[in-house]
C-alpha positions in Angstrom: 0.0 0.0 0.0 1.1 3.5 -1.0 1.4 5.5 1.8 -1.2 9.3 2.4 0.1 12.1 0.0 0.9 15.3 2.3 -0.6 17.2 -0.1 -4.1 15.5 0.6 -4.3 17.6 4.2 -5.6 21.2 4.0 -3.6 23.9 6.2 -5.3 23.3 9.4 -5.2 19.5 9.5 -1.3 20.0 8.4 -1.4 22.0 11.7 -2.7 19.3 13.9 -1.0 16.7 12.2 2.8 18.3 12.3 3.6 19.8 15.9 4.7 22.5 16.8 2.6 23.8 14.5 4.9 26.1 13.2 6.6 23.7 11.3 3.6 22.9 9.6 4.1 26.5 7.7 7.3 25.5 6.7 6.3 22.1 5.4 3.4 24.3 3.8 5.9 26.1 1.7 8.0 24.3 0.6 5.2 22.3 -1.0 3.4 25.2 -2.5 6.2 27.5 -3.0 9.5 25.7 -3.6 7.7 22.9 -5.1 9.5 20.3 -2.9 8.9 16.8 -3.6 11.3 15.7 -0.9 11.3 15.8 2.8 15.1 16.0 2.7 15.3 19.2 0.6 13.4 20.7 3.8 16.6 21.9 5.7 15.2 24.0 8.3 13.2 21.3 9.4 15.1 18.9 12.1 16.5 16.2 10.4 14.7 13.4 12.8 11.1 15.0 12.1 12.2 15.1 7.6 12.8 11.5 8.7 10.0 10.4 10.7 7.8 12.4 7.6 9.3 10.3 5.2 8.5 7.5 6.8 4.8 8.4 6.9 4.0 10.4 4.1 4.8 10.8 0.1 4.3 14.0 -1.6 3.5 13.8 -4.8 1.3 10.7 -5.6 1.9 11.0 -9.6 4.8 11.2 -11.8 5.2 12.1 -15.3 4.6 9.1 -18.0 4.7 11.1 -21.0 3.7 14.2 -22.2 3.1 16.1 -25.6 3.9 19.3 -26.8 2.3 21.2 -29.2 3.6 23.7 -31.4 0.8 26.5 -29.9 2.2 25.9 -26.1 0.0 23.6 -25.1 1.0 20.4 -23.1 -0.5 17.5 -22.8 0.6 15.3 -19.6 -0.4 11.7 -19.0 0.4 11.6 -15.1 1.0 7.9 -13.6 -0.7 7.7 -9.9 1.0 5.8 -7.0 -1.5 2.5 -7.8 0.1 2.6 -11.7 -3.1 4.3 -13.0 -3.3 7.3 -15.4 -5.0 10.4 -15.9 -4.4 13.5 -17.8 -4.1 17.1 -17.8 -3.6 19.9 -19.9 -1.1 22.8 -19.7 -2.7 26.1 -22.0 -1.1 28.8 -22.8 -4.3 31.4 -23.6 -1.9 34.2 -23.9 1.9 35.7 -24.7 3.7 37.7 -22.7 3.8 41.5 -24.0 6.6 43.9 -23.5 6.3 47.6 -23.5 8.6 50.3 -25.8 10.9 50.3 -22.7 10.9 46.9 -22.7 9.2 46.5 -19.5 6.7 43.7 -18.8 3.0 45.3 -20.1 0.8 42.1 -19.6 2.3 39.2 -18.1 1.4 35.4 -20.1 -2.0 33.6 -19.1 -2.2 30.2 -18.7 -4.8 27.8 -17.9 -4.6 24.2 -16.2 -7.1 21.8 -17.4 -7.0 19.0 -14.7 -8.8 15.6 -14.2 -11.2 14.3 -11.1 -12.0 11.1 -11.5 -9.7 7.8 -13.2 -12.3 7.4 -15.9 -15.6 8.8 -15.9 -19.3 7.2 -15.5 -21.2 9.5 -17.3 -20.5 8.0 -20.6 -20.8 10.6 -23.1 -20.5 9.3 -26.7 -18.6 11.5 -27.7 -15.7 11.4 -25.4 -12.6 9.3 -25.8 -12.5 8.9 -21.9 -15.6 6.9 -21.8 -14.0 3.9 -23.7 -12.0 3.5 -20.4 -14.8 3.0 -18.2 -14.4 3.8 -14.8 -12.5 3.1 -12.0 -11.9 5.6 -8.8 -11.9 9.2 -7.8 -9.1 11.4 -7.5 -7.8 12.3 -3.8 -7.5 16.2 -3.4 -4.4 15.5 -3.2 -4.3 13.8 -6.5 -6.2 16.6 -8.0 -3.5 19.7 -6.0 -0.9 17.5 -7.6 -1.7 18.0 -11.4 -1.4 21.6 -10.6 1.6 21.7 -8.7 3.5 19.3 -11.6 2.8 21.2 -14.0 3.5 24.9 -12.6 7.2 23.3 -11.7 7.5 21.7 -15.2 7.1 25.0 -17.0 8.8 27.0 -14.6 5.8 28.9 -13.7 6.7 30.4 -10.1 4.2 30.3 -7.1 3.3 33.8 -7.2 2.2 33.5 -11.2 -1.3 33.3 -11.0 -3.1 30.8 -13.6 -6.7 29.7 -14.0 -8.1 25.7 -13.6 -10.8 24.3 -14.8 -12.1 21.2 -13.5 -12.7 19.9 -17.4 -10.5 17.0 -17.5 -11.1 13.0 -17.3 -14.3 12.4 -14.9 -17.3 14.4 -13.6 -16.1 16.9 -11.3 -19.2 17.0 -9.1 -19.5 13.0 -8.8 -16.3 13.6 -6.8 -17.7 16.9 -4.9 -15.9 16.4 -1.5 -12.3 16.2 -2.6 -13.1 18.4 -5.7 -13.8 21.1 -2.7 -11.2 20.3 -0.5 -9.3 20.7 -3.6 -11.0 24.4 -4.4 -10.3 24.9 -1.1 -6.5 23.6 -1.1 -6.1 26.2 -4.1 -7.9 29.1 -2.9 -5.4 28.8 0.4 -3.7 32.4 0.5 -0.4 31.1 1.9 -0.2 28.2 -0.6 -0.9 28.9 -4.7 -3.2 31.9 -3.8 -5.8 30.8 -6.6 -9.1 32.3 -5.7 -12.3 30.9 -6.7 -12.6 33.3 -9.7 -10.2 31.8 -11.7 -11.3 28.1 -11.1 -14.4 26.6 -13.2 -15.8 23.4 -12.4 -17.5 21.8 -15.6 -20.0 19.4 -15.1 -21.9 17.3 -17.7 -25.2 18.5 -15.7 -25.5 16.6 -12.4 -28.5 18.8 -11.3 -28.7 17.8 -7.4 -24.9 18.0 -7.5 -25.2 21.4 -8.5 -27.1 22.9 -6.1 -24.9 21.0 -3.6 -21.9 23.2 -5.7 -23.9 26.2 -4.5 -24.9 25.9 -1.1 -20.6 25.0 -0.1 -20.5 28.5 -1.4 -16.8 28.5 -2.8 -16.9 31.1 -5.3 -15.8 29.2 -7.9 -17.8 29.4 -12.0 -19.8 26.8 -13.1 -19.7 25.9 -16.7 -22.3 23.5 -18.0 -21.6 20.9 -20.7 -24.9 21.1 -22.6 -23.8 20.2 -26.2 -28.0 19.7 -26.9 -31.1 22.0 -26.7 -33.4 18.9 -26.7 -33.3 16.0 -24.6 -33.7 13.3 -27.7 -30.3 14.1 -28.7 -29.1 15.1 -25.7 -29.6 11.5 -24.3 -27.8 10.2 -27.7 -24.7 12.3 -26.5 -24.8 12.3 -22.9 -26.9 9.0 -21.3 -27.2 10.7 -18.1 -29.4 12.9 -19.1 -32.4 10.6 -18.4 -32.1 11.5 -14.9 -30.3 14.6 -15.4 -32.5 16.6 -17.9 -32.2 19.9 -19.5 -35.0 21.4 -17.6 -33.3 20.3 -14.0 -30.4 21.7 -15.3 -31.1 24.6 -16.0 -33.4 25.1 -13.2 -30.3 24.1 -11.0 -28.2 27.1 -12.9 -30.6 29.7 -11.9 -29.9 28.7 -8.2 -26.2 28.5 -8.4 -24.9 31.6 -6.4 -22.7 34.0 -9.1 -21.0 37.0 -8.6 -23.3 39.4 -10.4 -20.7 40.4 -12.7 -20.3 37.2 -14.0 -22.2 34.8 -16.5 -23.1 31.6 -16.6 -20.7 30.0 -19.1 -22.3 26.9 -21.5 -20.2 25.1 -23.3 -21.5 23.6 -26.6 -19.6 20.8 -28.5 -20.8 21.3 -32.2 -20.7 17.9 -33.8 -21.4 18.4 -37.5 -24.6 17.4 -38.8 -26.0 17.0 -35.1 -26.2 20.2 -33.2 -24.6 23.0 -35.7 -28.2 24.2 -37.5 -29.6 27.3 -37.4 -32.5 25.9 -35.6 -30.6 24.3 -33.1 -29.2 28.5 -32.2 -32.9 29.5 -32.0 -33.7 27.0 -29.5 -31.1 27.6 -27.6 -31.4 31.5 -27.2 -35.1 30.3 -25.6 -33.7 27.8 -23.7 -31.0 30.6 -22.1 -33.9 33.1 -21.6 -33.4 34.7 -18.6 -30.0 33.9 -17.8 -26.8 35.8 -17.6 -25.3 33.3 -19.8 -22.2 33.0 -21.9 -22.1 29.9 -24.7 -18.6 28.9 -25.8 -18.6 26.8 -29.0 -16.4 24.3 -29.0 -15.0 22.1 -32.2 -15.6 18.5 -32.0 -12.1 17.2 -31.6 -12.0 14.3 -33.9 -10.3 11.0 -33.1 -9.7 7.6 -34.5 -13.3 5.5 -34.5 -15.3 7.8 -33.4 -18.8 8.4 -35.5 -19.2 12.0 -34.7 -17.4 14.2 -37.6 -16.3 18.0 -37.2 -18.4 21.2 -38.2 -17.3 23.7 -40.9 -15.4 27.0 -39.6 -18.3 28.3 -41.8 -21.7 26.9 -39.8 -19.9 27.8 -36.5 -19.5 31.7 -37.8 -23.3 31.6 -38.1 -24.8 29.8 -35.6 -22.3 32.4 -33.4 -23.9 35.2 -35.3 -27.1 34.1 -34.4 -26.6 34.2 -30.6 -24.9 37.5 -30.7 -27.6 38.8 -32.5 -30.3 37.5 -30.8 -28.9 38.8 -27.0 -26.4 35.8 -26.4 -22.5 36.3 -25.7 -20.8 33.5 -27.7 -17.7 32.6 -28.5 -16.2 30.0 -30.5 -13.2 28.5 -28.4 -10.7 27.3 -31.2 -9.2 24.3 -30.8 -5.7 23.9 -29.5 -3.2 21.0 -29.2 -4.8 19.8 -32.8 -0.8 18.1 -33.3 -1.4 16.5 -30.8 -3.5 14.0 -28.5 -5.5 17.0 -27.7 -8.6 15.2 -26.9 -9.9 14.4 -23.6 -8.3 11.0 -23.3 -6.2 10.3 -26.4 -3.4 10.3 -25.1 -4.1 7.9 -22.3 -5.6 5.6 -24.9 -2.5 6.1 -27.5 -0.4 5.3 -24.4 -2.5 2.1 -23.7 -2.2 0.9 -27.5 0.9 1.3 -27.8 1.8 -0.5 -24.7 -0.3 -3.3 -26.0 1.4 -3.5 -29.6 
């Protein structure tokens, strides 16, 4: 048995775990500002207690098994867990660095972390690569905290660089909701990555109950729903859950969910071609948003190897994005990054797989 990753205990149960106390702030940062994976790189700690720690406690329950590069910045990471099982994240760059006539820093890069919650998933969307895997546990918070922290000290991003994370990886974040928000919380920690809940999204395929459960814990985080329908025939086709999950209890959930009142609801809509990318299928859903402060992002369907669903012209997007906008809705069409590589959510666990079989 693997032993407890440290990075699975919050601040306060570090503190009542490590005595005195005080060196439970020093453990603190080293993890989430040195990026130690070591006890013995912990110098001001006694050298009995980096032992007796060791003995205990690992640090970081995952490793890198392979990763991808693409020529845009982003990364794709296949991360093995301490039980030899994989998930994957996503390093994006969203924007470049810009330096002023003086050559002073005017806008520092943006980057967003794209991490996973579950080993598998259960929802079983069609259309998703990760489904073909089954399922087969949750993440640990400090499984999740880990993706993060990997992937800040593979690029070199320091601890006081801010990012964004969205909970959009492998699994259903909110069929893992306690360690997902002792995660949130983990991250939100002012003496540890300092990553409020503004810049972290959870993404959820539309667990309604689950939702409202999101919104009572109160965490500030967005909420980004994965509708890809606006009717529940074809939204069942894409997304099985949604016989006990439907579109109606979704969005009747949404209009609960506590926002900030600046903020808007963001939908995300994977256009498959010939399925969802009609002008008809726009109208009915600027009824189905009525009401709501809602943002649709328009996502490419990411083609892979076997799969039935095929990928929409740059052309029908333009137009069913004109038709929001000009019918009240902000829309944006996210393009696709990582297309050189196993971009899709799960590829390159499966490529990994296939190979290993071959």
């Amino acid at each position: 048995m693997s032993k407890p990753s440290i990075l699975d205990y919050s601040k306060a149960e570090l503190a009542a775990l490590v005595k005195p106390s005080f060196r439970s702030k020093q453990i603190w940062g080293w993890i989430y500002h040195q990026y130690a994976t070591s006890f013995d790189t912990m110098q001001n700690l006694p050298k009995a207690m980096r032992e007796e720690l060791a003995q205990k406690y690992e640090i970081m329950p995952l490793k890198i098994a392979r990763k991808e590069c693409s020529t845009d910045g982003t990364i794709k990471y296949l991360f093995e867990l301490s039980d030899g099982k994989t998930v994957e994240t996503v390093w994006l760059k969203m924007k470049d660095e810009s330096i002023d006539d003086e050559g002073n820093v005017e806008n520092e890069a943006r980057y967003t972390v794209c991490v996973s919650t579950q080993v598998g998933c259960k929802v079983g969307c069609t259309f998703c690569l990760t489904a073909k895997g089954g399922f087969s546990r949750d993440l640990s918070a400090g499984e999740i905290v880990a993706q993060v922290l990997a992937v800040k000290a593979d690029n070199g991003l320091a601890a006081s660089k801010r990012l964004n994370i969205v909970y959009m990886g492998m699994g259903e974040p909110l069929d893992n909701l306690d360690n997902l928000a002792k995660a949130i919380t983990i991250f939100k920690d002012e003496e540890g990555l300092s990553i409020s809940g503004k810049r972290q999204t959870v993404s959820t395929s539309g667990l309604s109950t689950k939702i409202d459960k999101l919104g009572e814990m109160d965490l500030g985080v967005h909420i980004a729903i994965s509708l890809h329908a606006v009717d529940d025939e074809l939204r069942s086709e894409l997304i099985p859950m949604n016989k006990a999950y439907n579109i109606a209890s979704i969005i009747d959930a949404v209009k609960r969910f506590p926002i900030d009142t600046r903020k808007r609801v963001m939908f995300e809509y994977l256009v498959i071609k010939d399925k969802n990318d009609d002008l008809g299928s726009a109208k009915k859903l600027v009824k189905l948003l009525h009401g709501i402060k809602a943002k649709v992002n328009l996502i490419f369907f990411n083609p892979y190897e076997g799969s039935d669903y095929g990928r929409p012209t740059r052309g029908d997007m333009v137009k069913f994005q004109e038709y929001l906008t000009t019918h009240g809705v902000l829309c944006t069409i996210r393009d696709s990054k990582g297309l050189d590589i196993s971009a899709a959510c799960g590829q390159l666990k499966e490529k990994d797989l296939n190979e290993v079989i071959s």
